[in-house]
ZAPAGU-461493 format. One record per residue (C-alpha): residue in one letter; x, y, z. Coordinates in pm, whole numbers, plus 32768, in hexadecimal, padded with zeros to 4 digits. Layout:
BEGIN
AXYZ ...
//
This chain:
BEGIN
X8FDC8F81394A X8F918E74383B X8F988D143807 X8F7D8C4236CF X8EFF8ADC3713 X8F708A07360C X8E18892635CE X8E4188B7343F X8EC18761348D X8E11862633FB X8E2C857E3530 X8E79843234A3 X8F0D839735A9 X8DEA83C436A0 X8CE18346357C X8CAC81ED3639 X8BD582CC374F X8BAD83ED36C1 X8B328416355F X8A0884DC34F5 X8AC4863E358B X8C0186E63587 X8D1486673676 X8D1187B7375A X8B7587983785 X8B94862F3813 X8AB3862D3939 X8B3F864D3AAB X8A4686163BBC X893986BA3AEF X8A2487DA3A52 X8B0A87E13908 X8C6287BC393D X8CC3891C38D5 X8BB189C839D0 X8C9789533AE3 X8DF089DF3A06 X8CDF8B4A39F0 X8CC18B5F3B4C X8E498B3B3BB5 X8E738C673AB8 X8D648D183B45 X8E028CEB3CA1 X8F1F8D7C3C42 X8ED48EC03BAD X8E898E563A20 X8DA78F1639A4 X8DA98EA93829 X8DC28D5837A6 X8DFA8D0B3642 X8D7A8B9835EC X8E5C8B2634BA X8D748A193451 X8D3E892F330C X8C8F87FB333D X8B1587E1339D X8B5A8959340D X89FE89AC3446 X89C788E83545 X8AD389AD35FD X8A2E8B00355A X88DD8AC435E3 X89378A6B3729 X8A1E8BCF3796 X89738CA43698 X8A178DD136B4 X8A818DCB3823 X899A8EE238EA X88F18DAC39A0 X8A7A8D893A25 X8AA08F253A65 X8BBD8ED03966 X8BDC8F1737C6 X8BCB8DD036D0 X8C8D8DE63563 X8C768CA134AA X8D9A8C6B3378 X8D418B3F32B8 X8E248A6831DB X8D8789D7309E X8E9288E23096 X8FA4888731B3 X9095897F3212 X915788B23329 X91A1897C3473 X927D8AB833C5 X916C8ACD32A0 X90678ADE3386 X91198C1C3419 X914F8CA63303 X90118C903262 X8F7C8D5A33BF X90858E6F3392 X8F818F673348 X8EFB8F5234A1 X90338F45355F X90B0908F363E X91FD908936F7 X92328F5437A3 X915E8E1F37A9 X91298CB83891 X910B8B943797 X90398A473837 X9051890C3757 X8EF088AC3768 X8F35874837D1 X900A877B38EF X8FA9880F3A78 X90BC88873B60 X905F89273CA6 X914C8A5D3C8F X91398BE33D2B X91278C8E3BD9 X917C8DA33C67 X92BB8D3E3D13 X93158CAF3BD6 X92FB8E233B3D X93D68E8E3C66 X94FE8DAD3BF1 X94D58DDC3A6B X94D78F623AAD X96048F343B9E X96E48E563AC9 X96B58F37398D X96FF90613A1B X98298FE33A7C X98AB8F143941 X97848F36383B X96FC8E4E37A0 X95CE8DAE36DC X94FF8CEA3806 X94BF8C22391D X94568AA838F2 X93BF89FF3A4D X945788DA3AB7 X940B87BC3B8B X949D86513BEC X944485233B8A X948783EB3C3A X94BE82FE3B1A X94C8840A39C6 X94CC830B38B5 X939E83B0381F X93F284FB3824 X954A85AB378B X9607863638A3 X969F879638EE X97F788343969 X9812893F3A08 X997B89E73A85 X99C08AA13BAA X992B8BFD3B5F X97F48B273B03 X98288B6D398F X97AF8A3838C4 X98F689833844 X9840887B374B X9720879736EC X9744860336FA X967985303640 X9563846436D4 X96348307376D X95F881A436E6 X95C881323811 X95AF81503995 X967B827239EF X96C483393B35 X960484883BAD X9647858A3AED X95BF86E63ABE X94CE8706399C X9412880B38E5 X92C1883639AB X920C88F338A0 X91FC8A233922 X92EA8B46389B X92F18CCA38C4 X936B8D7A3773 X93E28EAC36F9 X93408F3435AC X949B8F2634E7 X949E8D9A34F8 X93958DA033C7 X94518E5432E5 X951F8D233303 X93BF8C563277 X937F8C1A3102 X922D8C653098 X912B8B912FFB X924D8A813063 X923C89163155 X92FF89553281 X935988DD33DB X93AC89BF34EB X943788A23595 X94FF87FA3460 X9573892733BC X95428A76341C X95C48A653559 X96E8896F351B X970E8A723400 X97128B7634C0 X981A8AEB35AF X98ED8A9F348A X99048C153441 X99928C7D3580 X98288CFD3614 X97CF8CC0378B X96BB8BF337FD X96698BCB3960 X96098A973A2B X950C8AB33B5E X94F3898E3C04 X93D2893A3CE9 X935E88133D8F X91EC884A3D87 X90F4874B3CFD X911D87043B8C X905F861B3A9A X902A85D13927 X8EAE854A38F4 X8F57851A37A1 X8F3E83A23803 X8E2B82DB3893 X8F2C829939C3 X8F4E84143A05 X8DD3844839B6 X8D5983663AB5 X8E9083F33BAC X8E06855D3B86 X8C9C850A3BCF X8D27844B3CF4 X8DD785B23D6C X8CBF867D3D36 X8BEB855D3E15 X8CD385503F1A X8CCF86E93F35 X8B2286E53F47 
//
């Protein structure tokens, strides 16, 4: 199986503590970031990761080198210029096989990959469709745009981050399972958001997207709040 780790980010937001390395190398008890998102795919039964990186890349390129020190296969796809989330697909088509995992490189959730499989290969057998987004609650999701999800756990639509203090709701954990056709629905050489427009694009169309909701840890070190919270997790686990 494959994953793409999505690792091209600028990390702005996490500058204040981190800023001499790309956002997914930010150092956890000694380790980057990203080792810890390598070894829940490696867990699982991944065998080939595909790093879609940009910024300060070789950092993240020297570190994994090709992945036999992992008993796993590297690929690296590099953007010369920012892609956004679909883009950064796109650009790593040429490596793709069948379907693929995608990790945003800022985010952890503790999930059973391959339970997640299970349910994606389950629900499109059944009804079709394009993927399977993981999903998790948050207690107050004013940061994060929220997700609906109907009865046959088809994703109904996409809300729009909140101005302010809102209720739990399920969000997008940054973890999806995807079939190959999804990228012919991808410009090339184009700026795009999975989570902005290809899949409310997608939905729009009348294609099915699944939700998967788990309650398993989740985290964005995006911020210096969800940094410090993640080194605080891996400390409590040691």
């Amino acid at each position: 199986m494959q994953a793409l780790i999505l690792a091209g980010g600028l990390g702005t937001r996490l500058r204040a503590v981190v800023n001499d390395k790309p956002k997914p190398m930010a150092d956890i008890a000694g380790k980057p970031f990203i080792e810890y998102q390598i070894k829940l795919l490696q867990r699982d039964g991944v065998t080939h990761v595909i790093f879609c990186v940009g910024y300060l890349y070789e950092q993240i390129q020297n570190h994994f080198g090709d992945g036999k020190a992992w008993g796993m296969k590297f690929d690296y796809s590099i953007e010369e210029e920012l892609l956004g989330t679909a883009g950064a697909l796109k650009l790593a088509q040429k490596f793709m096989r069948g379907p693929f995992f995608v990790l945003n490189g800022d985010t952890y959730l503790d999930i059973d990959l391959r339970e997640l499989g299970k349910f994606h290969q389950q629900r499109t057998e059944r009804r079709g469709g394009l993927g399977t987004m993981a999903l998790t609650e948050i207690h107050d999701a004013k940061d994060y745009g929220s997700v609906t999800i109907g009865a046959a756990d088809e994703i109904i639509t996409f809300n729009e981050k909140f101005v302010s203090a809102a209720p739990a709701q399920l969000i997008n954990a940054g973890i999806y399972l995807l079939e190959p056709a999804v990228l012919d629905f991808i410009a090339p050489a184009k700026k795009v958001s999975l989570e902005r427009e290809t899949f409310p694009a997608l939905l729009n169309q009348g294609h099915r997207l699944f939700g998967y909701a788990t309650d398993g840890y989740f985290v964005d070190i995006g911020t210096p709040a969800g940094y410090q919270g993640f080194q605080n997790f891996i400390s409590g686990k040691g």
